[in-house]
N, C-alpha and C positions, 0 to 999 in steps of 0.2 A: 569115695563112698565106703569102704574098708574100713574107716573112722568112725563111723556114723554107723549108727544101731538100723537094723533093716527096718525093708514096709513092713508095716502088719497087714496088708493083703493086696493083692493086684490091681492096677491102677483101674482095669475095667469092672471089676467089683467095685473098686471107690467110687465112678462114676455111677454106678450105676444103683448104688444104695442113697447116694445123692440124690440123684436127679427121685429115688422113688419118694424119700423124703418130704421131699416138696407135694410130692403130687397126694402123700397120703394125710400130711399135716391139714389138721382141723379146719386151720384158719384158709385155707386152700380149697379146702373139700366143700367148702360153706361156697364158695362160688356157684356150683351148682345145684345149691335149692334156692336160693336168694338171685342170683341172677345178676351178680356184682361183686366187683372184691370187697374182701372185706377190711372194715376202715381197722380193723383192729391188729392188722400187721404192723409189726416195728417198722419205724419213721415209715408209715405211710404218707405223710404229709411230701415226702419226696417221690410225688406220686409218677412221674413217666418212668423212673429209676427202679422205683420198689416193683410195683404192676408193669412195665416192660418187662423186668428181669422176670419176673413169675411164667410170662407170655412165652420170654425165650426159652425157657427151662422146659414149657410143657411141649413147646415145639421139637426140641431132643428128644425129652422123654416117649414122645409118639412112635418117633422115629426108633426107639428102642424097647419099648415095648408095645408088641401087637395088642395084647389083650388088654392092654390100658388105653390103649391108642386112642379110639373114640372120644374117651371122655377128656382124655389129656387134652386135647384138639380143642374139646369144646370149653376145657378153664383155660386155655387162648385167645378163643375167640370173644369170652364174654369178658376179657382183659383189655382183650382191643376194643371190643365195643365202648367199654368205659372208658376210655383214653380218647375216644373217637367222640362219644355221647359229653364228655367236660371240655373237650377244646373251646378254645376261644370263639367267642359268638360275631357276627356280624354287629352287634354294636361296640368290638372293639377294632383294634388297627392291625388286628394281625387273627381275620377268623381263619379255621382249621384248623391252628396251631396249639399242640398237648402244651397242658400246663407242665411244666420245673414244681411249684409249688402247689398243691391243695391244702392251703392252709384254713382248720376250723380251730376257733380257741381251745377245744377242748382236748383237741392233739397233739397240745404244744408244749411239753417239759420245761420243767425249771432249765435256764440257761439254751433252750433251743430259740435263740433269737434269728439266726439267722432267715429261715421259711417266714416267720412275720416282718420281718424288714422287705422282704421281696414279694411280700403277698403277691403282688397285681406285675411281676417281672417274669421273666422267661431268661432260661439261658441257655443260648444260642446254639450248644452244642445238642440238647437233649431231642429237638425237633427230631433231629438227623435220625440218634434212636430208635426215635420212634418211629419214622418212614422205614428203619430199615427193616423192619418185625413187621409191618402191616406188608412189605413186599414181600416179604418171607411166608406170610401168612395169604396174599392174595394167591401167591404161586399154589401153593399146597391145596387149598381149599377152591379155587378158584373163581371166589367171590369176587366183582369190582369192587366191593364198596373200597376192599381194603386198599386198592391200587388205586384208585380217584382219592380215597387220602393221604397215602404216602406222595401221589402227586399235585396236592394243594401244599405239603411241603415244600417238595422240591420247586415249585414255583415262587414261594418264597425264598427261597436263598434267592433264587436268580432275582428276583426282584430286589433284594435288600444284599447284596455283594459291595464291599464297600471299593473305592479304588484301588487300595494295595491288595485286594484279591481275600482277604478275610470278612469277619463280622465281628456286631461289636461283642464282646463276650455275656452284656447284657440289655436286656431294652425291657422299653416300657410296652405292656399287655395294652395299655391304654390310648397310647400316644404312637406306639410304634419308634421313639425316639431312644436312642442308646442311652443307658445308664450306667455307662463306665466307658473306661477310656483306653481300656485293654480289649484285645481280639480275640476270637477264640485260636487258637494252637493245638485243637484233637481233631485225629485222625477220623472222630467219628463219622464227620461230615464230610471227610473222603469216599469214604467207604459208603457213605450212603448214595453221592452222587454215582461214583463207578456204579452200583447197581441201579443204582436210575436207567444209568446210559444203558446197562445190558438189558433193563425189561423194552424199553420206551426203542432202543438201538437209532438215536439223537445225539448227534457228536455234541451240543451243545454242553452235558453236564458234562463231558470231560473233558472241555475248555476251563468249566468253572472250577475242577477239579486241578486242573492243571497251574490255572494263575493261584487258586489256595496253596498248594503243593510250594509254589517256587514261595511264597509270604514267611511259611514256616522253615524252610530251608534258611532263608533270607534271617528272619528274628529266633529262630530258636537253635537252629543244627549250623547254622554259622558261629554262633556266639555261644553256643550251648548254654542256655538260657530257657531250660525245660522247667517252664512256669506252672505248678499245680494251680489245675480249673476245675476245681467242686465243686456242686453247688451247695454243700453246706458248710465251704469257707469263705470266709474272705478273699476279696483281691490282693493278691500281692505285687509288691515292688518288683524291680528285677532283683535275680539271683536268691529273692527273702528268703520262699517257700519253692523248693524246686520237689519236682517228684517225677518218677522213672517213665509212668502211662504214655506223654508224647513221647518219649527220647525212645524206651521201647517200638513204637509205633513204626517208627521213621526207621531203626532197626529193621525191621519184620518188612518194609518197602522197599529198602534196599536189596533185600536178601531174596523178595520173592520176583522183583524187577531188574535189579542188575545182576544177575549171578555172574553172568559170562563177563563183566566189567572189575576186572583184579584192582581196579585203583575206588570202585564203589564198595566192594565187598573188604576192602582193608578201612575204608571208613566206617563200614558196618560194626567194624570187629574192635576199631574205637572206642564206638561208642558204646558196644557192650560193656568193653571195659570202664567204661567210667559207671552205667548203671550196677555194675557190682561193686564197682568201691565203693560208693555213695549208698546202694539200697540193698546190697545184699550182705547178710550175717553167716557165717558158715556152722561157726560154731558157742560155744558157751559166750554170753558177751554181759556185761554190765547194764541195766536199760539205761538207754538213748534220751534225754534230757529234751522238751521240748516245751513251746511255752504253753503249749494245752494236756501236755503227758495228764494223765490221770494219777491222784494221789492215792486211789485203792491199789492202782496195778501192784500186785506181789510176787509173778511169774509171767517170766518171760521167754518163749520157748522158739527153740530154732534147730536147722537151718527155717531161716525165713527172708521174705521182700519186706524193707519196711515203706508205706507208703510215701511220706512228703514229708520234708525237714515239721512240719509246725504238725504232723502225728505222724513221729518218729517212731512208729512203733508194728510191729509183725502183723502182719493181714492175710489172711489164706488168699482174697486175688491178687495183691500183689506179688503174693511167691506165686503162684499160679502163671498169672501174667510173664513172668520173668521165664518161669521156666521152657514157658510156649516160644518166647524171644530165644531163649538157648536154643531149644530145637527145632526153629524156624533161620536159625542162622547155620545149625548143623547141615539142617540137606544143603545150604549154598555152597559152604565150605568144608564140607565133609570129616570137621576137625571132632575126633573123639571125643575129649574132652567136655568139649558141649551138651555132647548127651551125658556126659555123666552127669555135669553139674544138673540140668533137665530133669535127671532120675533123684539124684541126690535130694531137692527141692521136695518133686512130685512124694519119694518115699518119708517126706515129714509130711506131707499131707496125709497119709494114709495113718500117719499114726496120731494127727491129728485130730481125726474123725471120732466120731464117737460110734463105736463098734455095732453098738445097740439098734439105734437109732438111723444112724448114713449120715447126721448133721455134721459139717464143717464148719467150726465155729469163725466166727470173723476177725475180732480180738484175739490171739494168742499170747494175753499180758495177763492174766488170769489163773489160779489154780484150780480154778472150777468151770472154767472155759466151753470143754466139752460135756460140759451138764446140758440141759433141754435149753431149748432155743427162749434166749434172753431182749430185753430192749437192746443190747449192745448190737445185735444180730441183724445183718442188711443180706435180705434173699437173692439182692443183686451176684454180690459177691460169691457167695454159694455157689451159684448157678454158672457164673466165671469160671470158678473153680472143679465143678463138675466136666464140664465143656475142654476145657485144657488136659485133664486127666483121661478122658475118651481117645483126644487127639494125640494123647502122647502112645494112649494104649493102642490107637488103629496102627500109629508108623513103628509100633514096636511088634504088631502082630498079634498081639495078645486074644 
């Protein structure tokens, strides 16, 4: 870090102009006169992704600030109610279930094909998401509805778990029938079952957890064959598109479940090394060549994570994400280093930021990046990104 130019401010300011960020932006604010999100957030058509992320962010933000508390709560609630109010209806094969895509023609960009290819699809990981913010949200507020929905969820996995312990990565809204031949491989769905089991305390999700858990070990951490699953890419082959999100994951499981196991925690420390040769940048580099790179990119700024071979290029959650893997593998193994890199990471974030503002832009291939919040701009991400920079600030004391 002696290399590298300092933060420009502590991690719990970054979080925390972040997270206000959100809560004060227009397009945010409009939730509570209107009484729904609104459609005019960037790629809202990635509707459990964009309005999840919103949900989660105000669920921190409560949690950090008292005096916004209330309302933050309630642009939660009326996030979840519209995730909850669009699911899938009983005249298709899978009601309860949030949409992956809200697609209406008029929200659809030149070259955003993907959300109208899948109009009437789900993918398979997003469910999980979303049960896990309605459990989040039935705990805090202690309303059923939210927990009778996260458990029309979790009923479906059980019910559509295919033999080798996963699902398909997509299916038909219609038919209920897989539309692809790939499974999913994130964590999501881990993590949603484990808190299944701790609200419902039902060993069964974390049986189902358990046979997912050995699938991914089995296709992805045996073979290291960490398949990027977007939903606004394509499917890939093995090996095509790899990106760091599972291989992370399965990092951060080993670390927080085996510590005491020296031959888990030297696997752990594996595969970090491989998500840093492959997705981490330290310092000045050339841009990354991919077959969707963008032809405006004119700056390219680092240290950074880059996300998946096919958009090789610097994303605030991926360096985010990475750096929570460094310092989730630090408490196991207590190796210095780790937090540095952790800090090193978090302090491009801070100077990432736009000081003004609290925005963390999403793109860092841009020279005008940390201008006002752009279509390039996913609130998901953001809110990843705040979340990380809290957690890094709580275990540092800040």
């Amino acid at each position: 870090r002696d290399n590298l130019p300092k933060r420009a401010c502590s991690y719990r300011e970054c979080a925390t102009k972040a997270l206000s960020f959100v809560f004060n932006e227009p397009k945010v604010q409009s939730w509570l006169t209107d009484g729904e999100p609104s459609r005019e957030l960037p790629v809202f058509y990635f509707v459990s992704k964009i309005v999840g992320g919103v949900v989660n962010g105000m669920i921190d933000y409560a949690k950090l600030s008292p005096e916004n508390s209330e309302k933050a709560l309630q642009i939660a609630k009326i996030g979840a109610d519209f995730l909850i109010k669009y699911s899938y209806g009983t005249d298709t094969a899978i009601p309860g279930i949030p949409r992956t895509y809200m697609y209406e023609s008029n929200e659809i960009n030149e070259g955003d094909s993907i959300p109208e290819q899948r109009k009437f699809m789900v993918m398979n990981i997003y469910p999980a998401m979303t049960g896990e913010l309605y459990l989040d949200l039935a705990e805090i507020t202690g309303e059923s509805k939210y927990l009778d929905a996260a458990l029309v969820i979790a009923d479906f996995y059980k019910k559509t778990v295919c033999p080798n312990g996963s699902w398909p990565l997509l299916i038909s809204a219609k038919t209920g029938e897989p539309q692809s031949d790939k499974y999913c491989v994130s964590f999501a769905i881990s993590r949603f079952l484990r808190a299944v089991a701790k609200t419902t305390g039902e060993e069964c999700w974390l049986e189902l957890d358990k046979n997912y858990f050995e699938y991914i070990k089995e296709f992805s951490f045996k073979n290291y064959d960490w398949q990027a699953q977007f939903e606004d890419s394509e499917e890939s082959t093995n090996y095509s598109n790899m990106s760091h999100f599972p291989a992370n994951d399965m990092i951060s499981y080993l670390a927080n479940n085996c510590a005491k196991d020296k031959n888990k925690i030297t696997e752990a420390e594996m595969l970090m090394r491989f998500v840093e040769d492959q997705f981490v940048v330290w310092g000045e580099f050339a841009p990354y060549i991919s077959i969707n790179t963008p032809k405006n990119a004119d700056c390219w700024y680092s240290p950074a994570g880059l996300e998946q071979y096919n958009w090789y290029v610097p994303i605030d959650s991926s360096t985010a994400t990475i750096l929570s893997t460094f310092l989730t593998l630090h408490k196991a193994n207590k190796d210095p280093l780790l937090l540095e890199k952790a800090c090193a990471l978090a302090d491009s974030i801070t100077r990432m930021q736009n000081f003004e503002t609290g925005m963390i832009p999403t793109h860092w291939i841009f020279k005008d990046c940390m201008a006002e919040m752009d279509g390039w701009f996913w609130f998901n991400c953001h809110l990843i990104t705040a979340r990380a920079m809290m957690n890094l600030a709580d275990f540092l004391g800040e």
